[in-house]
C-alpha positions, 0 to 999 in steps of 0.5 A: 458570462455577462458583465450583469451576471459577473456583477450579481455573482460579486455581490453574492460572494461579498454577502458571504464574506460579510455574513459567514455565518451563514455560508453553507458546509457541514458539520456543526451539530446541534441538539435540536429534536429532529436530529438533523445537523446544521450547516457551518461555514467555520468548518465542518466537525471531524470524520466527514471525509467518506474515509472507512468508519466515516460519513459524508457531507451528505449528512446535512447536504442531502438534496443531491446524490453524493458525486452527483451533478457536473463538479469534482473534488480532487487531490492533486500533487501526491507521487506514487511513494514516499519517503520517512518524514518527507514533505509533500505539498498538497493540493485540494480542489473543489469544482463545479460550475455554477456553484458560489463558495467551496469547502472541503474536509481531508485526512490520511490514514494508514492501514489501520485507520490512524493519523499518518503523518502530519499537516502544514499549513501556509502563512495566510492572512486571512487563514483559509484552513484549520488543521482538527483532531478526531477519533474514529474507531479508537484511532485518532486521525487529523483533518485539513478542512477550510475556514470561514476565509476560505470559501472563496473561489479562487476562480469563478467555478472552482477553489483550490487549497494547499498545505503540506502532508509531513511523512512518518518518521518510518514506513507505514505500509499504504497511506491513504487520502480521503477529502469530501467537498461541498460546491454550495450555493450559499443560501444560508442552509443545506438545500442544493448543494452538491458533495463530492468525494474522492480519494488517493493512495501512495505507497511507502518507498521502503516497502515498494520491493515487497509490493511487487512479488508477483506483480506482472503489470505493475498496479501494486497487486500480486498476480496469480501466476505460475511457471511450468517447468516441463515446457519453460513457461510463465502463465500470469493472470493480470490483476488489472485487466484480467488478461492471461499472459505467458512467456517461454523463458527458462527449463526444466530444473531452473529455480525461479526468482521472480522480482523486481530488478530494474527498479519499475516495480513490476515482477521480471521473469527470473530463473536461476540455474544450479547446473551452471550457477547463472542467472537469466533475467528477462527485466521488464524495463532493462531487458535480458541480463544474465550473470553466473553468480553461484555455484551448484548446490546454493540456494538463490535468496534474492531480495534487495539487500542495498535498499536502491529498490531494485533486487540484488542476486543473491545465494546461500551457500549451504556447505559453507554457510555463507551468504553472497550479494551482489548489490545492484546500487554499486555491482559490489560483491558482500558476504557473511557467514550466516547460519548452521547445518539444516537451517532453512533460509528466512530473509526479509526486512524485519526492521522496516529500513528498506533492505533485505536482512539476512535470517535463517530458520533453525528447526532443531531449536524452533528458532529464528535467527536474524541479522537486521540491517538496521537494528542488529541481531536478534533471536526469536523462537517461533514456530516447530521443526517441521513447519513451513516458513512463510515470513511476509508483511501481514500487518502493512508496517513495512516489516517482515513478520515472523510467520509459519504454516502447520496443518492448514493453520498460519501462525503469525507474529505481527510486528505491529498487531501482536500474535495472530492464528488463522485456520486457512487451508490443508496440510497439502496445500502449497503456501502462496502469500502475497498481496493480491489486494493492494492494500500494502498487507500480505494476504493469506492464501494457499494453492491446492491442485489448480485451485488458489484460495485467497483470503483478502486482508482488505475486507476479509472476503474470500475468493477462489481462482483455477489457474495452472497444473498440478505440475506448476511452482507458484510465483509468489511462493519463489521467495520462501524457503523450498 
């Protein structure tokens, strides 16, 4: 760039800061009779971030297409997982090249559309971002967005702002960031600017475990896949790339126990076999493992009981009542007597905590019985004798709900949301929940014959895929009770 052209573009940037007022970003609104709404370099209003139930800047800036043109927004600093009430910095940037101030407007939301977490701003002077309240759809949310100080670029062509997003005390399931930004030309109006929007997500460490039933590729999406015991086969269908994929391992009479036990958050191919009480693991990161842990008779009731994230060999014991663990953070052995005669194994983490509670179904009283790790014990009568347990997070809080499956109607306790009844399937059909979406909720789904029926939690849409015999055990069914 030449000296002249450095030179004009100082001048202009100097008006700016002289004359703010008339720098350009959305939303400050006016009641003028044409309902446009005015530009305003102080901020724009609340609920402009592109997020579900909001707008865009394109509101007020609409000369050109939304993510048009050469520039970007960005979020930048974000890991894959959080942890309760940490803190993470992180960094927005709005670029494009021959654009003269930047502006930008970010909020994070969980499952259900509220504020999730808190934000920190840096000690500026002058103050370069404000930290606003809106509500959308009855949900208040938080918004990190510039000031008037905080136009600037930070380089020719580009600003960058960072803060820091304070974690929820507890798990929340997916946590969601929505940011618009505005690469303006500060003319003093919203003609020729360009708006940009992006978005991130990050899962909840607690829940990461739960993330990964049936999840072969590791992209947080539960496959549809199956084992065939007649030739010892697993046949996934990839939700990342559609890809088929089968592996031999395992026989006829093996139980599989499917999950994650190397801590990468993708699904190992696991069987247990009752005939010698072994476990043979083909660990997706570690490799093969196998370990005799059991006897003949036990039910396998894996789950990751120490909360290190990675799965824990685990069985009941029917003639005694009695639970083992292997916890994989320290290859320490743990028991409990837990449960009656003809109780039905029930085990999830009801309380959120990250480790697997030891629970059990009664079906002579209807009634659930759980040993939560964190909060204790507790009894809640749900459901009928006859029922299918189908315990699963449905709501995204991080917690197992209590849940059962009757003549093609699921009942539903959610932690979070309350009672729930939905009509999704036929008496025959096999209950298959997981989350096929990655949204952080369990979706409702059945199999029937070869044919899987999905009823996604993200958008409510339903869709059908034919993979698989009828001889086939569904993956994502490997957890529940049998």
């Amino acid at each position: 760039m030449s000296a002249a052209l450095r030179q004009i573009r100082f001048i202009k940037l100097t008006a700016v800061t002289i004359a703010a007022v008339f720098a350009v970003f959305c939303f400050q609104k006016f009641a003028v009779r044409s309902d446009k709404v005015s530009a305003s370099a102080f901020g724009p209003t609340p609920a402009h971030t592109n997020a579900p139930g909001e707008s865009n800047c394109t509101a007020c800036h609409s000369d050109n297409p939304l993510n048009s043109g050469s520039g970007s927004v960005s979020i930048s600093a974000l890991p894959a997982t959080y942890a309760p009430n940490q803190q993470i910095p992180v960094t927005v940037t709005t670029s494009k090249e021959d654009a003269v101030i930047y502006g930008f407007q970010l909020t994070a939301v969980d499952n259900q559309g509220r504020a999730a977490g808190t934000f920190t701003l840096p000690t500026q002077t002058p103050t370069q971002m404000q930290i606003l309240n809106g509500i959308v759809g009855g949900n208040v949310r938080s918004y990190v967005e510039h000031t008037v100080d905080g136009l600037i670029p930070t380089s020719f062509g580009s600003k960058s702002w960072t803060f820091t997003w304070r974690a929820p005390a507890s798990g929340v399931g997916t946590v969601s960031f929505y940011v618009a930004g505005n690469a303006a030309n500060s003319d003093g109006g919203p003609g020729g600017d360009y708006i940009y929007t992006a978005s991130r997500s990050i899962s909840d460490s607690t829940s990461a475990q739960r993330a990964a039933i049936s999840d072969f590729d590791g992209d947080g999406k539960s496959d549809v896949a199956v084992f065939r015991p007649s030739n010892g086969t697993w046949y996934s269908l990839n939700s990342g790339n559609g890809n088929l994929l089968a592996a031999q391992f395992g026989a006829g009479g093996d139980k599989i126990v499917s999950a994650d036990y190397d801590g990468d958050r993708r699904s190992d191919y696991a069987v247990f076999r009752p005939s010698n009480g072994t476990w043979y693991i083909q660990r997706s990161t570690a490799g093969f493992t196998g370990t005799q842990f059991g006897a003949s008779g036990d039910v396998p009731v894996v789950g990751d009981y120490d909360g290190d994230l990675k799965s824990d060999i685990a069985v009941f014991r029917p003639s005694n009542n009695a639970w083992y663990i292997l916890q994989s953070s320290n290859a320490q052995v743990v028991s409990a007597s837990f449960g009656a005669a003809g109780d039905k194994i029930a085990q999830g983490d009801y309380d959120g905590d990250g480790k697997t509670d030891i629970a059990v179904f009664r079906p002579s009283q209807s009634t659930w019985y759980i040993q939560r790790s964190q909060l204790g014990f507790v009894g809640i009568q749900f459901g009928a004798s006859n029922d299918r347990l189908v315990q699963a997070d449905y709501d995204g809080d991080g917690k197992t709900d209590v849940a059962v499956y009757r003549d093609g109607v699921w009942y539903i306790q959610r932690s979070q949301l309350g009672f729930t009844g939905v009509s999704f399937g036929i008496s025959t059909d096999k209950p298959v929940p997981a989350d096929y979406d990655g949204d952080g909720k369990t979706d409702i789904a059945v199999l029937r014959g070869s044919n899987w029926y999905i009823l996604r939690s993200s958008n409510s849409t339903f869709s059908a895929v034919f993979f698989g015999a009828t001889e086939d055990v569904p993956v994502p069914s490997g957890y529940l009770a049998q």
